[in-house]
C-alpha positions in Angstrom: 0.0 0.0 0.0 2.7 2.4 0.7 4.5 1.7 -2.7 0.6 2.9 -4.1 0.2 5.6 -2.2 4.2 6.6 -2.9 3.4 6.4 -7.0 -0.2 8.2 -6.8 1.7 11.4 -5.1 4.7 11.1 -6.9 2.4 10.7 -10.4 0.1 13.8 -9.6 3.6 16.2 -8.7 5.1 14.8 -12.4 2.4 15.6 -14.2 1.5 19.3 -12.7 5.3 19.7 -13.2 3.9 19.3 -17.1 1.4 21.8 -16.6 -1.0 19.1 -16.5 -4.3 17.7 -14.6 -5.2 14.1 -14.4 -7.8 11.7 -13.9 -5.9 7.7 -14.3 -7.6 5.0 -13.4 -5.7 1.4 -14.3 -7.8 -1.8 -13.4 -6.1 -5.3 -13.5 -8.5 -7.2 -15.8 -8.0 -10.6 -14.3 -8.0 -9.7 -10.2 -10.4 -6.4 -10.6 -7.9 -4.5 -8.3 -7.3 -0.9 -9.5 -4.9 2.1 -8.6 -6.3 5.6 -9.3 -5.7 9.2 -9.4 -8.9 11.4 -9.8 -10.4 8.7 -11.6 -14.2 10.1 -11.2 -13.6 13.3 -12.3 -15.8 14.2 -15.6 -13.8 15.3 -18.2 -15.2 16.7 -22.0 -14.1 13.2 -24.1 -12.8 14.8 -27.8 -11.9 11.9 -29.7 -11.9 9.1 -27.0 -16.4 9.3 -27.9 -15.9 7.2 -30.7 -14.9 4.0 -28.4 -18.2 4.4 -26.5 -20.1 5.2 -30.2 -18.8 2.6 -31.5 -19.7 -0.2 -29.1 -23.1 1.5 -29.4 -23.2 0.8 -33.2 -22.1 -2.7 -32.7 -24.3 -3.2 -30.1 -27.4 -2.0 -32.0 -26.2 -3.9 -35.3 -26.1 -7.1 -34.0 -29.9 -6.7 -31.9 -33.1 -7.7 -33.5 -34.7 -6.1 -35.6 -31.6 -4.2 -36.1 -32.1 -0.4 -38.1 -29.2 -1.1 -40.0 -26.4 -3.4 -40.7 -22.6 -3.1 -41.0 -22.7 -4.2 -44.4 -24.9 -1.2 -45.2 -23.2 1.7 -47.1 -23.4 5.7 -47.4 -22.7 8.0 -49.5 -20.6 10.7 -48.3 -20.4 14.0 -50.4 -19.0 17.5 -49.7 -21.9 18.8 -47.3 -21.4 15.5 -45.2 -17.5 16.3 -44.2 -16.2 17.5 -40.7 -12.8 19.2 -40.7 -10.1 16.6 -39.8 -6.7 15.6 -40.2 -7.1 12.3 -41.9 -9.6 9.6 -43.7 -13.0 10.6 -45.0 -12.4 14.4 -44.1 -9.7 14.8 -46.5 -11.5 13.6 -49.5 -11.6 15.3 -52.5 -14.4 13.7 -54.3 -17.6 11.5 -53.1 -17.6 8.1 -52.0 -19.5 5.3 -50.8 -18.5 3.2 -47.6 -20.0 0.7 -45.5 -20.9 0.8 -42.1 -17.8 -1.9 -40.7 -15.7 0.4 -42.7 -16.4 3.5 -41.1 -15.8 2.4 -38.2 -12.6 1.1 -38.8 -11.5 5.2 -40.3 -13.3 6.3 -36.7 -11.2 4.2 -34.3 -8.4 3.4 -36.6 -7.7 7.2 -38.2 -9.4 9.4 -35.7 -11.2 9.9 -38.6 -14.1 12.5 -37.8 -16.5 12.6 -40.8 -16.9 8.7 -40.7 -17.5 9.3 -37.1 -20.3 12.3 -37.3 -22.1 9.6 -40.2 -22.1 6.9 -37.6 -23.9 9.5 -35.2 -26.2 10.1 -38.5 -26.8 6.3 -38.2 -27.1 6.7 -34.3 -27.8 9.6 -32.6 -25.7 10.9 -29.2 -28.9 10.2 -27.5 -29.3 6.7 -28.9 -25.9 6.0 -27.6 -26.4 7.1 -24.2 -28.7 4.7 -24.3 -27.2 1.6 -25.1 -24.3 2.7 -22.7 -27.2 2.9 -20.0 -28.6 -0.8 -21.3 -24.7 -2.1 -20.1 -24.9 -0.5 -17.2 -22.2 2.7 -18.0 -23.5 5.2 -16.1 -20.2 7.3 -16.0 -20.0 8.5 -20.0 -23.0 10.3 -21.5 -22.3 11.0 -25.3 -24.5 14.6 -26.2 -23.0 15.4 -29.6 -21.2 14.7 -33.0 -17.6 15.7 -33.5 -18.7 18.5 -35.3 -20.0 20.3 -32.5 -16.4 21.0 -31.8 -15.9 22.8 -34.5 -18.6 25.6 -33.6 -16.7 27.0 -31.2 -15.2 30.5 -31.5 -11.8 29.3 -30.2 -11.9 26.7 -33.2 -12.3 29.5 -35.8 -9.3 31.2 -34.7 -6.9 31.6 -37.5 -3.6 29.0 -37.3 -1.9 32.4 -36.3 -4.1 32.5 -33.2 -3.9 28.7 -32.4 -2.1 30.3 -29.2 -4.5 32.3 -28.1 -7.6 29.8 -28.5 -5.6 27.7 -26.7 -5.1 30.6 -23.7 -8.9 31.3 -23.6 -9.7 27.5 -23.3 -7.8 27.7 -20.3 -8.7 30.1 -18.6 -12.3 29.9 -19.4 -12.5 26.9 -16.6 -15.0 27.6 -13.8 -14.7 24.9 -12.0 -16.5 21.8 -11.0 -16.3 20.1 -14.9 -17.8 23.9 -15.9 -16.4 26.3 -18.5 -17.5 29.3 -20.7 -16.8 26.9 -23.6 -19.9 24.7 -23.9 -17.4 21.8 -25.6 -15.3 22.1 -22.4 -18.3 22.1 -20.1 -18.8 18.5 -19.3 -22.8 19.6 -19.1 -23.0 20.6 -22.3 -20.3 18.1 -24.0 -19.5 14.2 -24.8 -18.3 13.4 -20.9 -16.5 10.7 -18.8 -14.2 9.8 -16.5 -11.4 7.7 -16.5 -13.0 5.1 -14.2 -16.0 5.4 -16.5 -13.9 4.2 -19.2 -12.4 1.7 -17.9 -15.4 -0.2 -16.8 -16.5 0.2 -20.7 -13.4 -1.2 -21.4 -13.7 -4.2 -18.7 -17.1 -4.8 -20.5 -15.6 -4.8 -24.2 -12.6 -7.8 -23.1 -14.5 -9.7 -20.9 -17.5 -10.1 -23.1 -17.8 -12.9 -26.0 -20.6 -11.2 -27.8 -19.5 -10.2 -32.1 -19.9 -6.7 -30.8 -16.9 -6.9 -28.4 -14.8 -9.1 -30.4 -15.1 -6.5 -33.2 -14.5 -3.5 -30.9 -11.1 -5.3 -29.5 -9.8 -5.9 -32.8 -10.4 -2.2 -34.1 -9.1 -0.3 -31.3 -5.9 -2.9 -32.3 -5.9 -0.9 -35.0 -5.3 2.6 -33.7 -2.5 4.1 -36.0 -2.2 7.1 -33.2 0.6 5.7 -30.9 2.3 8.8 -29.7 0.8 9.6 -26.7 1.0 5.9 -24.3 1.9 3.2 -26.4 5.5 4.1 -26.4 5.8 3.8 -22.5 3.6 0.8 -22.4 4.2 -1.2 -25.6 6.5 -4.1 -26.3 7.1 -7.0 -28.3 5.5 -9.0 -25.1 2.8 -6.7 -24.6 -0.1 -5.4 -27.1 -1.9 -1.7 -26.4 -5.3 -1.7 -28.3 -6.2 2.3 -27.6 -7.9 5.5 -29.0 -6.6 8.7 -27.8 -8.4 12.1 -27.7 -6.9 15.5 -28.2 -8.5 19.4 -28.2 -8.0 22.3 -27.2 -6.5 21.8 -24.1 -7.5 18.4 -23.6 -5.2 15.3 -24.2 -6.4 11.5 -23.1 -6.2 8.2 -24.3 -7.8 5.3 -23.1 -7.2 1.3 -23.9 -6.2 -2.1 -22.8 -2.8 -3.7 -22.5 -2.5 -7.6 -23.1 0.7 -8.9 -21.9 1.9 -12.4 -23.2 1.6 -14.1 -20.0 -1.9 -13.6 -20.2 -2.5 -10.4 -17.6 -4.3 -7.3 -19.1 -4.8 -3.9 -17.6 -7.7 -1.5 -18.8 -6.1 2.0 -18.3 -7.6 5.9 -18.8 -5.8 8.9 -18.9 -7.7 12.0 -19.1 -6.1 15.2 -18.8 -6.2 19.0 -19.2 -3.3 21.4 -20.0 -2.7 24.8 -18.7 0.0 25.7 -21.1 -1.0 27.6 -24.6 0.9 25.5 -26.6 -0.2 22.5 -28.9 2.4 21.0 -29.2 4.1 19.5 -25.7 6.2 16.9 -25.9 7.2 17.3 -22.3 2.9 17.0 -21.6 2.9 13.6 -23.9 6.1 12.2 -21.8 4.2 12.9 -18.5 1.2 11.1 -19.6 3.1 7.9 -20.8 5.5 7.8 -17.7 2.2 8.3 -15.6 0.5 5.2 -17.2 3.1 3.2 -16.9 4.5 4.3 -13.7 0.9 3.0 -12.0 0.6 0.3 -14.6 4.3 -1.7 -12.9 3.1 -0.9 -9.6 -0.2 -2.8 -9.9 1.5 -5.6 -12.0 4.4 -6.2 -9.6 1.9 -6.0 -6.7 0.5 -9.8 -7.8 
């Protein structure tokens, strides 16, 4: 217990030495024993939404009487694209995809127009709902990705990247609240790091299609700079999605160590420093993760 308590304190000084905030929660997946820093505090999800939307999708696919199937496909043309840095939203020209498939760009790419057509196919509201039908009380999705992009701050020019970033943190009024509706966790796509992790628990203890699929997607996450280089090796897989705007920076996965033990861990943070890029930020995160990750494993 003292080694715990040591690597808790020691974690939260590292990480506001990185100008950051922190909820971590890291659950050993075989014993159900968890370390944890914060791990309840509701936190506006970016890009870590599409885990919980996509276990929705899967979920409702696979039900009878189903709406729609993954095999279905859409069209997506001009009108249907949210800005992005990758898949779908840098198309030039229309395009037809399936449902499987766009989920694959959502999880694997981060890709935010085949997200916001997935919440076409299943509404923010309709994905509480199957998150409520598990029993994940601690994640309410309220909006597409696009809703992040009708923010002033996010109309900023790139020369004033800076001071979007500078209003976003000081627009904080505590309690999860903030003069940025996609920073207030009232208004936007919340969770918490414990939250998470129990979706997680759900998605690799569960034999159902819907969690097979989900496990073998988030496998497919090309974003690996934020955790996976702390906690990856070639004994140990990290299946993961990460989330980043603004001055919010998570990721959250699970990490399946050859000797069979796997730990569901969340990192959900905020930054107080302007600045998008932060490598020092990233390196806090990782070493955090891991640092709670080898306590917990060497405690068995």
């Amino acid at each position: 217990m003292l080694a715990e308590e040591r690597a808790l304190r020691e974690v939260r000084h590292d990480l506001a030495a990185a100008g950051l905030t922190a909820g971590i929660c890291v659950r050993d997946l075989r014993t159900g024993r968890e370390l944890a820093l914060d791990a309840d505090r509701q936190l506006p999800l970016a890009s870590v939404v599409k885990v919980p939307l996509a276990a929705a999708v899967l979920l409702r696919a696979e039900a009878p009487g189903a709406p729609f199937a993954l095999s279905d496909t859409l069209t997506v043309t001009d009108e249907d694209r949210t800005p992005g840095p990758s898949g779908l939203s840098r198309f030039r020209h229309p395009a037809e995809i399936a449902v499987e498939d766009l989920l694959y760009l959502a999880l694997g790419l981060s890709d935010n127009t085949a997200t916001d057509l997935l919440f076409r196919l299943l509404p923010p509201a309709a994905v509480t709902a199957e998150l409520r039908r598990r029993g994940h009380v601690d994640v309410t999705v309220r909006h597409p990705i696009q809703a992040l992009h009708d923010s002033l701050l996010t109309r900023l020019g790139a020369d004033q990247e800076h001071l979007a970033l500078a209003l976003a943190a000081r627009a904080a009024t505590g309690e999860g609240g903030s003069l940025v509706p996609q920073l207030d966790v009232s208004h936007a796509n919340s969770g918490s790091a414990r939250g998470l992790v129990g979706l997680l628990a759900d998605t690799w203890s569960s034999t159902g299609p819907w969690a097979e699929r989900l496990r073998a997607l988030m496998g497919t996450n090309l974003l690996r700079h934020r955790l996976a280089p702390d906690l990856e090796s070639d004994a140990a897989r990290w299946s993961s999605k990460t989330g980043t705007f603004l001055t919010l920076r998570h990721e959250a996965g699970v990490l399946e160590h050859d000797d069979g033990q796997r730990f569901a861990i969340a990192v959900l943070s905020e930054s107080r420093v302007a600045a998008t890029v932060q490598p020092a930020a990233e390196a806090a995160l990782g070493a955090a993760a891991r640092r709670l990750h080898d306590v917990l494993r060497d405690a068995d």
